[in-house]
C-alpha positions in Angstrom: 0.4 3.2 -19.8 4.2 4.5 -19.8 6.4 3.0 -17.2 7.0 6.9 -15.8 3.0 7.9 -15.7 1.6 7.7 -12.7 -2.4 6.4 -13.1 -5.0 7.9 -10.6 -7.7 5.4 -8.8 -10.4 8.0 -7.3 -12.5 7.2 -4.6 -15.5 8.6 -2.6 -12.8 9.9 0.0 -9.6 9.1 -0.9 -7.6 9.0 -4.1 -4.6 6.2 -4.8 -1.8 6.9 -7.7 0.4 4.2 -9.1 3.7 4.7 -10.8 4.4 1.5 -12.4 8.1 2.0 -12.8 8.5 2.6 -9.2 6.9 -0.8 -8.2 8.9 -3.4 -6.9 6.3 -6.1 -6.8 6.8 -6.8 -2.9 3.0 -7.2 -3.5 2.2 -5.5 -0.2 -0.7 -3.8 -1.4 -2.4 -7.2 -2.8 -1.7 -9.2 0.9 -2.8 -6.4 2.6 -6.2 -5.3 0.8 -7.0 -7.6 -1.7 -10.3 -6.7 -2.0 -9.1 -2.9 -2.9 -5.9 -4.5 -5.1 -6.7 -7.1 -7.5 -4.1 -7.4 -10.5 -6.6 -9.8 -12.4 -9.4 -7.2 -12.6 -9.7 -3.2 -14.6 -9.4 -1.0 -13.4 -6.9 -2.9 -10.5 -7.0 -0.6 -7.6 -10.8 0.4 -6.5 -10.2 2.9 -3.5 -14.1 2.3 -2.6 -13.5 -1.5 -1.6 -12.1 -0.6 2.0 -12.3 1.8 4.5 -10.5 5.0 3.4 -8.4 4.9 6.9 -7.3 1.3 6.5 -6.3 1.4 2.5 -3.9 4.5 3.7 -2.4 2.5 5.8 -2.0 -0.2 3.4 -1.0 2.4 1.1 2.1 3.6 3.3 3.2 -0.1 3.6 4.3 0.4 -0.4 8.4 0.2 0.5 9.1 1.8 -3.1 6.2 4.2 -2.8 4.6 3.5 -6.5 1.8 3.9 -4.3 0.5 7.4 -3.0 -2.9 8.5 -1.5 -4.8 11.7 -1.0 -7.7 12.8 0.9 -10.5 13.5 -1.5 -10.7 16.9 0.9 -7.6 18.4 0.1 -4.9 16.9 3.0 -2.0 14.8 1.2 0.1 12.3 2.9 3.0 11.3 0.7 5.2 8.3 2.3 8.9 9.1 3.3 10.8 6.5 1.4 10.3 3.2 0.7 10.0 1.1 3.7 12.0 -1.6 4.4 11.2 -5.2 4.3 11.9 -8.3 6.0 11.2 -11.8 6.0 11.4 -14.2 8.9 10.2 -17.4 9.7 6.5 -17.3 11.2 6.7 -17.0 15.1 10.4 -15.9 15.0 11.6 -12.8 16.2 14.9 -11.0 15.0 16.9 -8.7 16.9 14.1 -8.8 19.5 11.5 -7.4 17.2 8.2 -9.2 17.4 6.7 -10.8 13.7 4.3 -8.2 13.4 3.5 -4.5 12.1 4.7 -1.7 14.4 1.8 -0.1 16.0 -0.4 -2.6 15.3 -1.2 -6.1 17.0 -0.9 -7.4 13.1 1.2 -10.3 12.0 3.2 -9.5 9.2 
């Protein structure tokens, strides 16, 4: 595969692309659904080893967006821009922001 294709994974509902030379290796994906993104097995991104709602939402979590869903049904959510990232020491909190994932009760 070229750098600048992007490679379709299709599911039973929802449908994840990867463009490899937009990938920044933060390896979100792979903490986040490892059971969906596995870079030691082919293909490396099975859609149908989660629950279409909760891969999306690892999906958007991509902070260069090489990853992309859409709904097998037609509605496409493309992300914004790359999300940013930040590290902190477990428990800590920086500039009053808890250590987890907005909108969620999960650590980070």
């Amino acid at each position: 595969m070229s750098s600048t294709e992007k490679k379709t994974y299709e599911g039973r509902s929802i449908t994840v692309t990867f463009e490899a030379a937009r990938c920044r290796h933060a390896a979100e994906c792979v903490r986040g659904l490892p059971e969906v993104f596995d870079t030691s097995r082919r293909p490396w991104i099975r859609p149908d080893g989660a629950e279409a709602g909760r891969l999306a939402e690892v999906v958007r979590r991509c902070p260069s967006g090489a990853l992309q869903y859409a709904w097998v049904d037609g509605v496409r959510e493309t992300p914004g821009g790359p999300a940013p990232i930040t590290r902190h020491a477990p428990g800590s909190t920086a500039g009053g922001t808890p250590d987890h994932l907005p909108g969620t009760g999960e650590k980070a």
